[in-house]
N, C-alpha and C positions, 0 to 999 in steps of 0.2 A: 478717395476719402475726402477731398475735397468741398465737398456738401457735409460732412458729419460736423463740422461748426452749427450748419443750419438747423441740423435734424437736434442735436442735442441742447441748444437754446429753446427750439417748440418743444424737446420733450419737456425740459426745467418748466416751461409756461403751462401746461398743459398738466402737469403733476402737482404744481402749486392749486389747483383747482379740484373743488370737491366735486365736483363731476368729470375730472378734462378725462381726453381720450390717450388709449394707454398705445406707447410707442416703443419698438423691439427693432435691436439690426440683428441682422443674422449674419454668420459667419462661416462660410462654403467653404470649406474643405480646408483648410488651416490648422495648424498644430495647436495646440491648446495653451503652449508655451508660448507660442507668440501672440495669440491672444492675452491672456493673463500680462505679457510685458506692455501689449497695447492698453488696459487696461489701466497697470500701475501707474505709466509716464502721460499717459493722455490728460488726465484729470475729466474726459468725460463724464458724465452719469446717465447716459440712455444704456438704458441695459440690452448686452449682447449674447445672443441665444448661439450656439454651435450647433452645426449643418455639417456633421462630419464626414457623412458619407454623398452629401451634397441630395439627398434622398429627399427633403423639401424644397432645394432649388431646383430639383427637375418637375415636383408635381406643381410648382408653378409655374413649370414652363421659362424660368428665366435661363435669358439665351447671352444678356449682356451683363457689367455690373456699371456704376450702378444699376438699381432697379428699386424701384418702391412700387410697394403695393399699399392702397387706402381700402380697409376692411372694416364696414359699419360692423354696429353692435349684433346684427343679425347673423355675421359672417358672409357677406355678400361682398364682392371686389367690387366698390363704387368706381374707382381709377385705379390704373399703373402708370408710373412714371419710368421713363427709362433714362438714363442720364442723369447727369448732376444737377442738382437744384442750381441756380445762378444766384438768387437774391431769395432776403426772407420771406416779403411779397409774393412771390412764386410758389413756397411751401404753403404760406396759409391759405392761397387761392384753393388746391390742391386741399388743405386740410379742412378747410370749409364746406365740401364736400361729402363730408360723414361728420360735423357737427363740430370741430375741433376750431381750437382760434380764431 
């Protein structure tokens, strides 16, 4: 979780925009209670989707975590990231790639 600083500032940037691009974490296999406490005490706002049977983290093939996948408007996987983002620079590079920041 160490990157979710990053990803959740791009998504604030990126939703402040009337075209930005829309950004989801997903959450593999986790009890919904700990999500929901992740939730209340984080104060994030990128919205997290539940993966509870882990059934969309295997049709993408995610084998580590993290993992990010950049999906234009088409639904086409322009990149995957595997690991943690380091720097903001790094995400936008990444997000540049399907039109974002």
């Amino acid at each position: 979780m160490e990157e979710y600083p990053l990803l959740d500032a791009a998504y604030r940037e990126e939703a402040a925009k009337q075209d930005g691009i829309i950004m989801l974490a997903l959450n593999i296999r986790q009890s919904s209670q700990a999500l929901e406490e992740f939730e209340r005490t984080s104060g994030y706002a990128l919205p997290i989707l539940m993966d509870p049977s882990g059934y969309t983290a295997f049709a993408y093939h995610v084998s580590g975590l993290p993992s990010t996948f950049f999906i234009d408007r088409a639904g086409i996987i322009r990149a995957v990231r595997y690991g943690p983002f380091t720097s903001a620079g790094d995400l936008r590079k990444e997000l540049a790639k399907i039109g974002g920041t």
